[in-house]
DSSP file (Angstrom, degrees, kcal/mol; ACC not computed):
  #  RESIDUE AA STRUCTURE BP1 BP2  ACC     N-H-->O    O-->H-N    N-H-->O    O-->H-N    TCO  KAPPA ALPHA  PHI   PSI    X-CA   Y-CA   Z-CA
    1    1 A X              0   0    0      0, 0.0     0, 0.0     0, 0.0     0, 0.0   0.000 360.0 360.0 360.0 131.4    0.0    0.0    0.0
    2    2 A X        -     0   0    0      1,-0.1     3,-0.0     2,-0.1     0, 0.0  -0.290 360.0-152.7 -62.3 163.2    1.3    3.6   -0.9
    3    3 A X        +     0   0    0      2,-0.0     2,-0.8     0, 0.0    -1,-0.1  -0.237  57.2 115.9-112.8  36.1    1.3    6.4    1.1
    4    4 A X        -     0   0    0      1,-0.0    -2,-0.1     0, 0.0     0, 0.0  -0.802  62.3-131.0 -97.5 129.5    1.2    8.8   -1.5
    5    5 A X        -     0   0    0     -2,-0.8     5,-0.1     1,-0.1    31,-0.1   0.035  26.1 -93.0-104.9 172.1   -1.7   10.7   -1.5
    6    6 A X     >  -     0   0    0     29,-0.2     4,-2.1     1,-0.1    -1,-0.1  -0.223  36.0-117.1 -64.9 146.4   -4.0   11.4   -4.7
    7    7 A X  T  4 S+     0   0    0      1,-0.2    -1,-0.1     2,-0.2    -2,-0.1   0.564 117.9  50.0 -23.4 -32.8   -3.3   15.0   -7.0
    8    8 A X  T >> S+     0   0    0      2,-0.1     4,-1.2     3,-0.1     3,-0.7   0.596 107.9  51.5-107.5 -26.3   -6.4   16.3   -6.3
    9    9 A X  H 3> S+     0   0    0      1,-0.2     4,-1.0     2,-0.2     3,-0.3   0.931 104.9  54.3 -80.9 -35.8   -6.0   15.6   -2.5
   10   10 A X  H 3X S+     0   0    0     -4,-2.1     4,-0.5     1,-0.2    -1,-0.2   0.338 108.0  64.9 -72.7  12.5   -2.2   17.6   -2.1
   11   11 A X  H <4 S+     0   0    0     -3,-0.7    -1,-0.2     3,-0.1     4,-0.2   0.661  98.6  42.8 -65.7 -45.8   -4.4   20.1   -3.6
   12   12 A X  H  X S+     0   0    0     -4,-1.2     4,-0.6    -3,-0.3    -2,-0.2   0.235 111.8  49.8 -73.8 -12.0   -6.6   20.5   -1.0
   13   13 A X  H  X S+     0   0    0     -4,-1.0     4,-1.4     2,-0.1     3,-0.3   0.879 110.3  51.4 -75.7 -70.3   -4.4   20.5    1.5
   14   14 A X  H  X S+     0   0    0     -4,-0.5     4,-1.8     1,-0.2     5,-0.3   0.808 116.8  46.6 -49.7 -30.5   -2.2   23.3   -0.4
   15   15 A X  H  > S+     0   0    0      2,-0.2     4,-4.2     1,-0.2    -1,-0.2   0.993 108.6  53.9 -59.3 -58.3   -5.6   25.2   -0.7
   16   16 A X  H  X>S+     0   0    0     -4,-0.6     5,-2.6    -3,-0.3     4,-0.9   0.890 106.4  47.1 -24.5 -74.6   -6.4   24.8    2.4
   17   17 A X  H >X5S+     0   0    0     -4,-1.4     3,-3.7     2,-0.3     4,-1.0   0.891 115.7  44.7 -48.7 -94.5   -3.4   26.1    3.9
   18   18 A X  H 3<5S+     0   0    0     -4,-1.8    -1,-0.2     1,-0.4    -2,-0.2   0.693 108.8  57.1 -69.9 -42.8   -3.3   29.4    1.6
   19   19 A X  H ><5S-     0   0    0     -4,-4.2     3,-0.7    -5,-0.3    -1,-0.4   0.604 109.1-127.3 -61.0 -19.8   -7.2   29.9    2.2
   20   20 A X  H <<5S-     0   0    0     -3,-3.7    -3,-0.3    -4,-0.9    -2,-0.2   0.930  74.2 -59.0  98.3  45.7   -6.1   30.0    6.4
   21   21 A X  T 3<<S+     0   0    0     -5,-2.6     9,-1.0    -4,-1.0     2,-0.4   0.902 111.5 133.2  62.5  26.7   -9.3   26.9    6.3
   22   22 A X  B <   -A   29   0A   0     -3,-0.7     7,-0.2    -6,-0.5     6,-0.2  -0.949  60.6-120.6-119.5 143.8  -11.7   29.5    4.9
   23   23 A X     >  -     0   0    0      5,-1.6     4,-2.5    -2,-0.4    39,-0.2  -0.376  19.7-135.5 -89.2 133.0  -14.0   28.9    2.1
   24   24 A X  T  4 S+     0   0    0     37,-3.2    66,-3.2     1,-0.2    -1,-0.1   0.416  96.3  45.3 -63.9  -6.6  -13.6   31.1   -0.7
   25   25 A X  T  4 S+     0   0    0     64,-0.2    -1,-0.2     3,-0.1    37,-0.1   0.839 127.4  17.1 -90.8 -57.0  -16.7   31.9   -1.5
   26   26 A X  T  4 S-     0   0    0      2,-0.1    -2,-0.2    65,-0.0     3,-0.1   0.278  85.3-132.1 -82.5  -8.2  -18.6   32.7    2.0
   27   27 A X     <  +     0   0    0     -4,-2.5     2,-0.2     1,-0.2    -3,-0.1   0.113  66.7 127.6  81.5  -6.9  -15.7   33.1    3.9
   28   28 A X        -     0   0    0     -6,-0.2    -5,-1.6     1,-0.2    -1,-0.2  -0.440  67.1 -70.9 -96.7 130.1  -17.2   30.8    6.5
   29   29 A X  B     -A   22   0A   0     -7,-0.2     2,-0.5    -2,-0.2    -7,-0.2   0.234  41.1-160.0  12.5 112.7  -15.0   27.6    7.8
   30   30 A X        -     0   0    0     -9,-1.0     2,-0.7    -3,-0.1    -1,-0.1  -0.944   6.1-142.5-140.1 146.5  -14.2   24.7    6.1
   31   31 A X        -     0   0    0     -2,-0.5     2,-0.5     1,-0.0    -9,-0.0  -0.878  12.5-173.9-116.2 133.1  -13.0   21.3    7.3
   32   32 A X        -     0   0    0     -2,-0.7     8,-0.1   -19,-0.0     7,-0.1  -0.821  15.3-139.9-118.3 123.3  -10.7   19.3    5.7
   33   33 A X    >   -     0   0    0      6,-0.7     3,-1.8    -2,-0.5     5,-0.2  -0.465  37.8 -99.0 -80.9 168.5   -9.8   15.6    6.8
   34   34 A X  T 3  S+     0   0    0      1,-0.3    -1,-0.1     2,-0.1    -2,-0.0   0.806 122.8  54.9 -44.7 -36.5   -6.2   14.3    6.7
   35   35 A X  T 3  S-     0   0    0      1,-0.1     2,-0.7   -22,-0.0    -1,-0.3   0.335  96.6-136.5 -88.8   2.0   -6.7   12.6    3.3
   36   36 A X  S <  S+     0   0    0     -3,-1.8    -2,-0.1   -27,-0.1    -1,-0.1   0.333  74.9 115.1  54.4  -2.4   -8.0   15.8    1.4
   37   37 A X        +     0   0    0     -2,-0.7     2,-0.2    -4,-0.1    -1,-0.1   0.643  60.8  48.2 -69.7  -0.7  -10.6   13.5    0.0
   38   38 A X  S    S+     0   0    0      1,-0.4    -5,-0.1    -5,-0.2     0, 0.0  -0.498  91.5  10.1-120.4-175.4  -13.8   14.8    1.4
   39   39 A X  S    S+     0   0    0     -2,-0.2    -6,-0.7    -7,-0.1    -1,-0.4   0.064  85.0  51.4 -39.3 155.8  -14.9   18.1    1.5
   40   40 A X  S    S-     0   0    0     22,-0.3     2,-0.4    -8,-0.1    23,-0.2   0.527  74.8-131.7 -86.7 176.6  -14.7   20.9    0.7
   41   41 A X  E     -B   62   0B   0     21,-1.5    21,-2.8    -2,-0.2     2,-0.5  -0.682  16.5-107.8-108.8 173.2  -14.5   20.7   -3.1
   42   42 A X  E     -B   61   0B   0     -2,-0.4     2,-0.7    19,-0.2    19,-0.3  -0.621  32.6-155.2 -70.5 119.4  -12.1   22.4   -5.5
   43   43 A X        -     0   0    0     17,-1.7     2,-0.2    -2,-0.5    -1,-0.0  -0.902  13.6-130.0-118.3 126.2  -13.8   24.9   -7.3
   44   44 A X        -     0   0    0     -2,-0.7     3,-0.3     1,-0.2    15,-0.2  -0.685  12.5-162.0 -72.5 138.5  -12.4   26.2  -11.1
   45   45 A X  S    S+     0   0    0     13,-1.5     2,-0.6     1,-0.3    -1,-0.2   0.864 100.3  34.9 -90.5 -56.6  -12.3   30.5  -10.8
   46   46 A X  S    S-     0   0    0     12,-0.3    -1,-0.3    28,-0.1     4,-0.1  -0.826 109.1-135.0 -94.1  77.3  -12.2   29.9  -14.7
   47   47 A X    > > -     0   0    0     -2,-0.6     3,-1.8    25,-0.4     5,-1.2   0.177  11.6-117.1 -59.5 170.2  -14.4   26.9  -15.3
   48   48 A X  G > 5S+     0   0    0      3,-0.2     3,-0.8     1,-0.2     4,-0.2   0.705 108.6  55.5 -76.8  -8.9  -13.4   24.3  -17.5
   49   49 A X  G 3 5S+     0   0    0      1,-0.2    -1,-0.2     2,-0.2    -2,-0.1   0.301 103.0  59.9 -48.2 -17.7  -15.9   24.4  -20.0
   50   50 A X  G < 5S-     0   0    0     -3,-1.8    -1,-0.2    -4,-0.1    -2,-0.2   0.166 136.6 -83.1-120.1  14.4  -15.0   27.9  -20.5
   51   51 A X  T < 5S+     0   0    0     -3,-0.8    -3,-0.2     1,-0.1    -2,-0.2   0.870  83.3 147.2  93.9  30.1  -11.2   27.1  -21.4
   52   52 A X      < -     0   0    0     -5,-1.2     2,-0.2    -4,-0.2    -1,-0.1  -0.576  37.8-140.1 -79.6 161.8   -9.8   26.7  -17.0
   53   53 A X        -     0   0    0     -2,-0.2    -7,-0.1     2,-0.1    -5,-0.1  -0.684  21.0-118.9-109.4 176.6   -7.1   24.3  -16.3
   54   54 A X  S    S+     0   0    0     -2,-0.2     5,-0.0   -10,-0.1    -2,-0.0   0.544  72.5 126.4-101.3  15.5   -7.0   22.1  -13.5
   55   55 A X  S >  S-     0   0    0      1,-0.1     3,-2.4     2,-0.1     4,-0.2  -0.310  75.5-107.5 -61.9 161.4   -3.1   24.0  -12.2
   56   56 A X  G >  S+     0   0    0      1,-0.3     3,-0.8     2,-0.2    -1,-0.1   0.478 117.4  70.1 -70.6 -24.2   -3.4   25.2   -8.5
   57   57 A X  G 3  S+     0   0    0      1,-0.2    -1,-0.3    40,-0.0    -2,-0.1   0.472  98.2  47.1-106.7 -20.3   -3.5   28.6   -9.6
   58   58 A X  G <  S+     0   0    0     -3,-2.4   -13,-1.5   -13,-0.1   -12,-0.3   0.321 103.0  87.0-102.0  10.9   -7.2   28.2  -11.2
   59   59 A X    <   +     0   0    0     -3,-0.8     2,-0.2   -15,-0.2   -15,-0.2  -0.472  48.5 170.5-113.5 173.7   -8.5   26.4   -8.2
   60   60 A X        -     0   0    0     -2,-0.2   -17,-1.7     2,-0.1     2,-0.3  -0.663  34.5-115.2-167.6 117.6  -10.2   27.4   -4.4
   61   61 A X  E     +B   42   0B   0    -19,-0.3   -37,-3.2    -2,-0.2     2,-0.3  -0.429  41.5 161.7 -46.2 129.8  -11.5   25.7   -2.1
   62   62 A X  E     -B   41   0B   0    -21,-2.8   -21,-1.5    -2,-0.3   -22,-0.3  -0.973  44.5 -83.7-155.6 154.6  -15.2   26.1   -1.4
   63   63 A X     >  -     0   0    0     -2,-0.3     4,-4.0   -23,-0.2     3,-0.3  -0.435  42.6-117.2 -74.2 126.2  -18.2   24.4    0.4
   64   64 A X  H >> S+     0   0    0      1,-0.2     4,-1.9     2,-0.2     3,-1.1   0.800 119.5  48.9 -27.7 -69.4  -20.0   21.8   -1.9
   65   65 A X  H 3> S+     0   0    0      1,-0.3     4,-7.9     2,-0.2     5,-0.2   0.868 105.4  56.3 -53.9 -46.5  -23.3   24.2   -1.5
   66   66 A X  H 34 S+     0   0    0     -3,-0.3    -1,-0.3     1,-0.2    -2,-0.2   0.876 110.1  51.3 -66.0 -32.0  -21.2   27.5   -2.4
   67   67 A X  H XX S+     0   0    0     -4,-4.0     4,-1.1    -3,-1.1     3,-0.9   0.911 104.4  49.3 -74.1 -35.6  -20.3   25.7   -5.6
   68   68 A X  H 3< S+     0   0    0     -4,-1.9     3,-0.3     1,-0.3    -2,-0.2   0.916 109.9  56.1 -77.4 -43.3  -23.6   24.5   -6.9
   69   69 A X  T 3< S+     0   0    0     -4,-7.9    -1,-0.3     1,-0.2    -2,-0.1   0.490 106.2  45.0 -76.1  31.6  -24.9   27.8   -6.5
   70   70 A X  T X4 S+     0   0    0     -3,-0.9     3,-1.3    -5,-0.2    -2,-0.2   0.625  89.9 171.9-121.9  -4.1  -22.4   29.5   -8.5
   71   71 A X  T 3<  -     0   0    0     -4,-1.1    -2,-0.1    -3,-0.3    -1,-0.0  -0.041  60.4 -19.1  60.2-145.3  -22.9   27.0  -10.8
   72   72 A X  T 3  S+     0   0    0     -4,-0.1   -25,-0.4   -25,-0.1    -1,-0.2   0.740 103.6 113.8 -49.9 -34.4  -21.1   27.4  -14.5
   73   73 A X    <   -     0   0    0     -3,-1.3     3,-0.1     1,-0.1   -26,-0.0  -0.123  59.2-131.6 -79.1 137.4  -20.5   31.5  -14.1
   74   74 A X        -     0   0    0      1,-0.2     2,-0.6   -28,-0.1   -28,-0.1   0.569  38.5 -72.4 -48.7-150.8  -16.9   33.1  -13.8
   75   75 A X        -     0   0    0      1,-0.1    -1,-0.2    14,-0.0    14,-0.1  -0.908  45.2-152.1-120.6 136.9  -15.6   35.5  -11.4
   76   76 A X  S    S+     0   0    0     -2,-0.6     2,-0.4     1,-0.1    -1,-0.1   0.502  78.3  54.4 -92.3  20.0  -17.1   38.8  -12.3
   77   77 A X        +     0   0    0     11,-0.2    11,-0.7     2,-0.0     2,-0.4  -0.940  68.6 169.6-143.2 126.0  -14.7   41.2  -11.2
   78   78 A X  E     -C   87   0C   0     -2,-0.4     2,-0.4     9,-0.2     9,-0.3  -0.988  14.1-161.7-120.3 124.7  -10.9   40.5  -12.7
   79   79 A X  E     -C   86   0C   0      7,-2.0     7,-1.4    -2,-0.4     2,-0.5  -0.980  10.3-149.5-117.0 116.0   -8.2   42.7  -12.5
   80   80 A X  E     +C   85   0C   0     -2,-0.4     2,-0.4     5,-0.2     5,-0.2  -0.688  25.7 175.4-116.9 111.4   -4.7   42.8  -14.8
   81   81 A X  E >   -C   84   0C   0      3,-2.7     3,-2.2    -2,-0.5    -2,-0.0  -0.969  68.8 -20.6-118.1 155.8   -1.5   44.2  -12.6
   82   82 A X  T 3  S-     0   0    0     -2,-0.4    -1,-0.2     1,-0.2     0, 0.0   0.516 134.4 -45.7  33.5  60.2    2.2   44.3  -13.9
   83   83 A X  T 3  S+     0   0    0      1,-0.2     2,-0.3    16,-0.1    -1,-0.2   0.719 119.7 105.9  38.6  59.5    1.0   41.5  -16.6
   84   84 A X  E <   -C   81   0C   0     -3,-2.2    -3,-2.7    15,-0.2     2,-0.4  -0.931  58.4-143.3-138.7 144.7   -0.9   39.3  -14.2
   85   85 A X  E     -C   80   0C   0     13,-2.7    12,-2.0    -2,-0.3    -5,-0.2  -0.931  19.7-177.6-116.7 150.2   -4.8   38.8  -13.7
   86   86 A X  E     -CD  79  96C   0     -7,-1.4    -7,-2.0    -2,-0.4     2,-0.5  -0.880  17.7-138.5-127.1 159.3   -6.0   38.3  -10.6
   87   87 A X  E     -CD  78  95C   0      8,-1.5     8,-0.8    -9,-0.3    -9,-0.2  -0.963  20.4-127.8 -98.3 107.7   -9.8   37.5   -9.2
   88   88 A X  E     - D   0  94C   0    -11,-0.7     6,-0.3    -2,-0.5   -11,-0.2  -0.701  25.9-147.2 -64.2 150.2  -11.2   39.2   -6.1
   89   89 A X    >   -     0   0    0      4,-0.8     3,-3.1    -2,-0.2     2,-2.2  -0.431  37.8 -84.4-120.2 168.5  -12.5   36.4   -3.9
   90   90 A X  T 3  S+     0   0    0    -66,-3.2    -2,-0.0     1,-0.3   -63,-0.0  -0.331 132.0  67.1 -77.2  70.5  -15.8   37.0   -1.5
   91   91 A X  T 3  S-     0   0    0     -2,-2.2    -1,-0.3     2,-0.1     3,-0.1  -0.085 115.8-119.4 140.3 -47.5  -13.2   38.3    0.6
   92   92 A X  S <  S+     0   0    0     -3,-3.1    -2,-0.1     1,-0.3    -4,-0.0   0.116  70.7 138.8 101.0 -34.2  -12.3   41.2   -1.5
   93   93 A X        -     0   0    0     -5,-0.1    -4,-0.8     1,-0.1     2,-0.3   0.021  56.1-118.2 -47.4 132.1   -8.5   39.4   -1.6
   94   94 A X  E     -D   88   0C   0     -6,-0.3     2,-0.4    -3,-0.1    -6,-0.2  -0.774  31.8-176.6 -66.6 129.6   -6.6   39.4   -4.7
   95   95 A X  E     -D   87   0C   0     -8,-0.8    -8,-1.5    -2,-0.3     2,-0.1  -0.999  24.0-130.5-149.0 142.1   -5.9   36.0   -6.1
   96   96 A X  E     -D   86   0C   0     -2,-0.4   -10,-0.3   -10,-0.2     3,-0.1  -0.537  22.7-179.2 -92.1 149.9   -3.7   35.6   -9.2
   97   97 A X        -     0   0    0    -12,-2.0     2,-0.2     1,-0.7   -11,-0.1   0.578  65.8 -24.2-118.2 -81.6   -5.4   33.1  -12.0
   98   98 A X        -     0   0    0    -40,-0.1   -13,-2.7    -2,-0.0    -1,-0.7  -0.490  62.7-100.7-138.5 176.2   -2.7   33.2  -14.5
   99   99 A X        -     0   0    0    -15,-0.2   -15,-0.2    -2,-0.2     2,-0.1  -0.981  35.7-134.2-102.1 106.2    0.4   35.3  -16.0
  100  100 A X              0   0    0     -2,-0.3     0, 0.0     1,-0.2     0, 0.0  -0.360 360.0 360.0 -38.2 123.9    0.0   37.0  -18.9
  101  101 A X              0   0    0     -2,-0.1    -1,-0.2   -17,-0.0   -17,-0.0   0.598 360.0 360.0-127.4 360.0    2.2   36.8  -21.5
């Protein structure tokens, strides 16, 4: 038996950790178990249907509910600094999606 744990779970840890445990949509608490396999889920800033990738940099952790309502729709407010976009998060926070080039 491995113990290395799944892509999508070191993902959720790393989210975790930069989100301080708070869900990026509602700001409210989020719990994550050792295995990163259970809630909350990874939510695309840029879905993929609309041309997102699945790199850490397009992702957030948010509570299952705070994803199904926001359903397919982007992030409405984007911002371009020093050839970077960033997102505001329901937070207000700046969070870089990509590098421009």
């Amino acid at each position: 038996m491995s113990n290395k744990i799944p892509g999508a779970a070191k993902k959720r840890i790393t989210l975790h950790r930069k989100q301080h445990g708070r869900c990026a949509i509602c700001d409210n608490g989020l719990r994550l178990r050792e295995t990163g396999l259970e809630e909350p889920t990874l939510d695309h800033i840029i879905p993929r249907s609309k041309g997102g990738s699945n790199e850490i940099g397009n992702l957030r952790l948010v509570h299952r509910r705070c994803n199904e309502d926001r359903g397919n729709e982007t992030e409405t407010i984007t911002i371009e600094i020093d050839g970077k976009k960033y997102y505001r998060d329901g937070r207000g926070i700046l969070i870089l999606v990509e590098r421009i080039c």
